[in-house]
Residue frames as qw, qx, qy, qz and C-alpha x, y, z in Angstrom:
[[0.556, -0.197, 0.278, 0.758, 33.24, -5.19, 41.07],
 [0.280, 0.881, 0.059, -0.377, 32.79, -1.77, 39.52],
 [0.804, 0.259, 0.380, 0.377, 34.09, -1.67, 35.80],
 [0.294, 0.856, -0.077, 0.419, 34.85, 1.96, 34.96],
 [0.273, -0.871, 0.400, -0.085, 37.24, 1.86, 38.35],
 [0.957, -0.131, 0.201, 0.162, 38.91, -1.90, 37.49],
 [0.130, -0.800, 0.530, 0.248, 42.34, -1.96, 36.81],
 [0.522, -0.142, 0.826, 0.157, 42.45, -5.75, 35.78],
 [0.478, 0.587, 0.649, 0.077, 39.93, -5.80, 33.35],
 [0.000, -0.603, -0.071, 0.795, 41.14, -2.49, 31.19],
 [0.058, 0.029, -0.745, -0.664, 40.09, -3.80, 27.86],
 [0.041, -0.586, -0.809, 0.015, 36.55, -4.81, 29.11],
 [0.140, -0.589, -0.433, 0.668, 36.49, -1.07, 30.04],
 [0.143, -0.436, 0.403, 0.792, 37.25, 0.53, 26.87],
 [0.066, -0.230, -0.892, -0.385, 34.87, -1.95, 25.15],
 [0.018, -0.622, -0.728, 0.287, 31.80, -1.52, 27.67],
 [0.016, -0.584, 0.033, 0.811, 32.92, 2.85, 27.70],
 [0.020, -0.188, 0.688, 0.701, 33.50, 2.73, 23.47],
 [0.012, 0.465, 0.864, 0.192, 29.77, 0.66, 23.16],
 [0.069, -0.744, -0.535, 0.395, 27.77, 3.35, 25.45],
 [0.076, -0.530, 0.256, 0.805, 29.49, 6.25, 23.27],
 [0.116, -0.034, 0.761, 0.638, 28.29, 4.51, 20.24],
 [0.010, 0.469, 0.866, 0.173, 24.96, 3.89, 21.20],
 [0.183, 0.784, 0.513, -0.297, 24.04, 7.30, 22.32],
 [0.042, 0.438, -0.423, -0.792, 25.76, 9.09, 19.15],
 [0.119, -0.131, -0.872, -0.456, 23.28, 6.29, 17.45],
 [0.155, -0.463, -0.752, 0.444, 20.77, 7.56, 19.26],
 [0.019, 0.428, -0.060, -0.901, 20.45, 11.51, 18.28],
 [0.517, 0.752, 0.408, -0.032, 17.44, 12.53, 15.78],
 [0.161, -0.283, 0.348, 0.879, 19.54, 14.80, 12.87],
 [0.387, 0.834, 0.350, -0.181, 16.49, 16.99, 10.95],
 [0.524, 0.048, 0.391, 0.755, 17.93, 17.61, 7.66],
 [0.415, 0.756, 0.413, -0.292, 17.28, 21.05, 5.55],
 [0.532, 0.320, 0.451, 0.642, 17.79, 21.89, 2.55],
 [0.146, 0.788, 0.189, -0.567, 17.43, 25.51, 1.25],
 [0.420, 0.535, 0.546, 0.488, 16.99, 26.89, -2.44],
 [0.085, -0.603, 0.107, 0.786, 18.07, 31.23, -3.07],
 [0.403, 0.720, 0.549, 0.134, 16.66, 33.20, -5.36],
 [0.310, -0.316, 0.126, 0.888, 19.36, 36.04, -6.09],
 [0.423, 0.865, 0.268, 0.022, 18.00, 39.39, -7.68],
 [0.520, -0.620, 0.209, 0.550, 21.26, 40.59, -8.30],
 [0.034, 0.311, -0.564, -0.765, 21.27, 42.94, -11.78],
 [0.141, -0.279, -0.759, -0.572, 17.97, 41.44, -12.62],
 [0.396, -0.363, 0.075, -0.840, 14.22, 42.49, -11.26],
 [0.911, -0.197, 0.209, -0.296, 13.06, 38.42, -10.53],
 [0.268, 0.314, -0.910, -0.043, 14.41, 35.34, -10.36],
 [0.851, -0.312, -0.134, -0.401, 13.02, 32.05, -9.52],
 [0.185, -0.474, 0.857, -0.078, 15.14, 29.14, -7.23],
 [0.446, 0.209, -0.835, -0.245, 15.32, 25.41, -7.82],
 [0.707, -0.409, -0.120, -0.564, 12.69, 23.51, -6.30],
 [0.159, -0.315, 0.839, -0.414, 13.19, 21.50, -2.60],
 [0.643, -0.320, -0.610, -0.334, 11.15, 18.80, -0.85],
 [0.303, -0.358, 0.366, -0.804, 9.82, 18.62, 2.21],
 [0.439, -0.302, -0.787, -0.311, 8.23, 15.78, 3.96],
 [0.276, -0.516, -0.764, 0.273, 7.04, 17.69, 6.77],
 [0.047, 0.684, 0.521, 0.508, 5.74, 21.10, 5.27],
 [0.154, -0.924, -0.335, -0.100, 7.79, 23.59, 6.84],
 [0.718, 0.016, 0.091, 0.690, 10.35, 25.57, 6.98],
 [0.238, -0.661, -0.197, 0.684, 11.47, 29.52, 6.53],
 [0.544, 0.627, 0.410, 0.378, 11.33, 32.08, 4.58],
 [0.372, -0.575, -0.012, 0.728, 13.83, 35.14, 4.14],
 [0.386, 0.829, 0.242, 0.326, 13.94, 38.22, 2.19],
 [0.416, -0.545, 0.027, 0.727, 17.15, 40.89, 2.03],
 [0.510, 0.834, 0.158, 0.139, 17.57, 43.65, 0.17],
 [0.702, -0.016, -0.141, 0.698, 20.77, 46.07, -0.23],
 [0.059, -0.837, -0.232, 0.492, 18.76, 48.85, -0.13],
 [0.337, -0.308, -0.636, 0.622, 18.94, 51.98, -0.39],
 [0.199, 0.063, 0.029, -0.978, 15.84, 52.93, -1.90],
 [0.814, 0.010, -0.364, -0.452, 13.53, 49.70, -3.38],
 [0.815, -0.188, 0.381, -0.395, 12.68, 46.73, -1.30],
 [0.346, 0.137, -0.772, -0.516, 12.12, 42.79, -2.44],
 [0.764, -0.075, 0.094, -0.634, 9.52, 40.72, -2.21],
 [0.123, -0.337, 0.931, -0.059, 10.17, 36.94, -1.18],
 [0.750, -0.033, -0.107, -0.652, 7.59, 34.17, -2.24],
 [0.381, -0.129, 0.891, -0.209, 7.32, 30.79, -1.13],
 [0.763, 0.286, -0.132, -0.565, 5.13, 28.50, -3.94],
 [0.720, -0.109, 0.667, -0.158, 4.11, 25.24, -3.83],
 [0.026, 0.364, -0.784, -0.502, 5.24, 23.48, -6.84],
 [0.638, 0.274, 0.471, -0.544, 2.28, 22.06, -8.77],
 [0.312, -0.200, 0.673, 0.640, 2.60, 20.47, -12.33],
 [0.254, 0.658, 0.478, 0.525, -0.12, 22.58, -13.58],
 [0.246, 0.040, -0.175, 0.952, 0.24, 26.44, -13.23],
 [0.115, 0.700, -0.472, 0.523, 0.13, 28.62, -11.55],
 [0.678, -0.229, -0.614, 0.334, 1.65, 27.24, -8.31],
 [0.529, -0.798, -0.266, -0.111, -0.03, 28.26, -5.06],
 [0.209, 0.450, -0.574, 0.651, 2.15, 30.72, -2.76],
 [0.672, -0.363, -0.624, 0.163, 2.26, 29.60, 0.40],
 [0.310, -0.800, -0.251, 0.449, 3.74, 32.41, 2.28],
 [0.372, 0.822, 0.080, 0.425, 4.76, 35.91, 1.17],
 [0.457, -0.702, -0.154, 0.524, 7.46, 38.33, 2.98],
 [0.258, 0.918, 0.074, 0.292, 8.64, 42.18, 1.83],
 [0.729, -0.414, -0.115, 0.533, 12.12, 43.45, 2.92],
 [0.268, 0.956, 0.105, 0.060, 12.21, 47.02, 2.54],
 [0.511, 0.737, -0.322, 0.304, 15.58, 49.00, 1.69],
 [0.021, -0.659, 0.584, -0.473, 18.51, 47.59, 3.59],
 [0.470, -0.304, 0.724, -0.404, 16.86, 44.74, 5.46],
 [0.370, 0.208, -0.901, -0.093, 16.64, 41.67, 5.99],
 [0.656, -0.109, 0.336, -0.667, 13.36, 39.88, 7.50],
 [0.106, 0.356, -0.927, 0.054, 12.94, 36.17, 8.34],
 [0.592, -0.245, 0.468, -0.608, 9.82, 33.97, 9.13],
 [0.351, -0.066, 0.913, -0.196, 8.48, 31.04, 9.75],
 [0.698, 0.162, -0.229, -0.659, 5.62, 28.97, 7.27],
 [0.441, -0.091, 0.881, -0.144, 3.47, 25.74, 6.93],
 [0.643, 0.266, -0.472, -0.541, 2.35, 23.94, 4.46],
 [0.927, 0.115, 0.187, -0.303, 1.81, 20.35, 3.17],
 [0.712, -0.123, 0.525, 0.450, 4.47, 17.64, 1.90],
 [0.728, 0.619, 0.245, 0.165, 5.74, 18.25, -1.47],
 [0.636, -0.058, 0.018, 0.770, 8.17, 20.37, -3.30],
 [0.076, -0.888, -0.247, 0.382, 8.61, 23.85, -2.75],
 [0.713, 0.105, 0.138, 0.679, 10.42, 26.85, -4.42],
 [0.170, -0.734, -0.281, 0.595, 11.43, 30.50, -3.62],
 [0.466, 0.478, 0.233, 0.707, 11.09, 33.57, -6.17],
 [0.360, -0.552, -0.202, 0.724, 12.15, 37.47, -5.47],
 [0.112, 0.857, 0.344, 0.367, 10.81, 40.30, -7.27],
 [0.276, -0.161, -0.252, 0.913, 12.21, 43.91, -6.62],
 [0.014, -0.662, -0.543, 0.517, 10.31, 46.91, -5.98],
 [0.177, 0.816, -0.126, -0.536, 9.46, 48.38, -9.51],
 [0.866, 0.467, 0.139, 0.111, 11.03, 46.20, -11.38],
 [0.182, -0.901, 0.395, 0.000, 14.69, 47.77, -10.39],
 [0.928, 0.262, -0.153, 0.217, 17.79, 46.15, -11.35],
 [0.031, 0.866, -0.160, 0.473, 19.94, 48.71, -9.51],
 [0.454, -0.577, 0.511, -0.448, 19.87, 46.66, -6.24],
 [0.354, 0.122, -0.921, 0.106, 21.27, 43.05, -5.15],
 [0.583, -0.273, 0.441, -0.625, 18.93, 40.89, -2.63],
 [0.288, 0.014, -0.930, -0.228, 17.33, 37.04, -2.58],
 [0.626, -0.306, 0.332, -0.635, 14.86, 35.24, -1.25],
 [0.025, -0.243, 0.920, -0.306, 15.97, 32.29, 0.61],
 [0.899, -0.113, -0.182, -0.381, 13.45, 29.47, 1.04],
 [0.074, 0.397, -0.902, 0.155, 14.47, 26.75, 3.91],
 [0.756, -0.316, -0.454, -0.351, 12.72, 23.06, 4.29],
 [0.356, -0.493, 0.740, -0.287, 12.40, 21.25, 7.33],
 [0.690, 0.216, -0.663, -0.194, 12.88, 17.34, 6.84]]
């Protein structure tokens, strides 16, 4: 007797159907990240609030608004003596916006942005995502 075509049995179906839905929605991997912005926005640096990471990798953006000075994005490995180790570095000259990819080790991370000159004139950030 084939259950998903039974007519008699339409509670067993709904039960058997309702179980197999459950088990592969219980089933899916979900990779959390987290991300942490560094806004320059009227000032020349900022730093963001440090993330964690337990598998030591994740992105790294820089934007600027242009539409004459850059910023500079850093990635730095939180350490709890200074200075803390950059990990990757990216430059987003006037107007753009430039995105990659970095690896590291576990721990916690956090992104700072620097403009070009020390300029306060222009808005931008640098974005720091983990992958988890």
């Amino acid at each position: 007797m084939n259950i998903a075509v039974s007519k008699k049995f339409p509670l067993k179906r709904f039960t058997l159907l309702g179980a197999l839905g459950l088990s592969l929605i219980g089933s899916t991997t979900y990779a959390a990240t987290f991300t942490s912005t560094a806004y320059v926005n009227g000032v020349s640096s900022s730093q963001g609030k440090p993330i964690s990471t337990s598998v030591g990798s994740g992105t790294l953006r820089a934007y600027s608004s242009g539409p004459t000075y850059g910023v500079t994005a850093n990635n730095k490995k939180y350490i709890s003596v200074l200075p803390d180790k950059i990990v990757k570095s990216v430059y987003a000259g006037p107007g753009k916006d430039v995105k990659v990819s970095w690896k590291g080790e576990t721990g916690s991370y956090y992104p700072t942005a620097q403009t070009e000159y020390n300029v306060t004139s222009i808005s931008g950030a640098g974005v720091l995502t983990t992958n988890n």
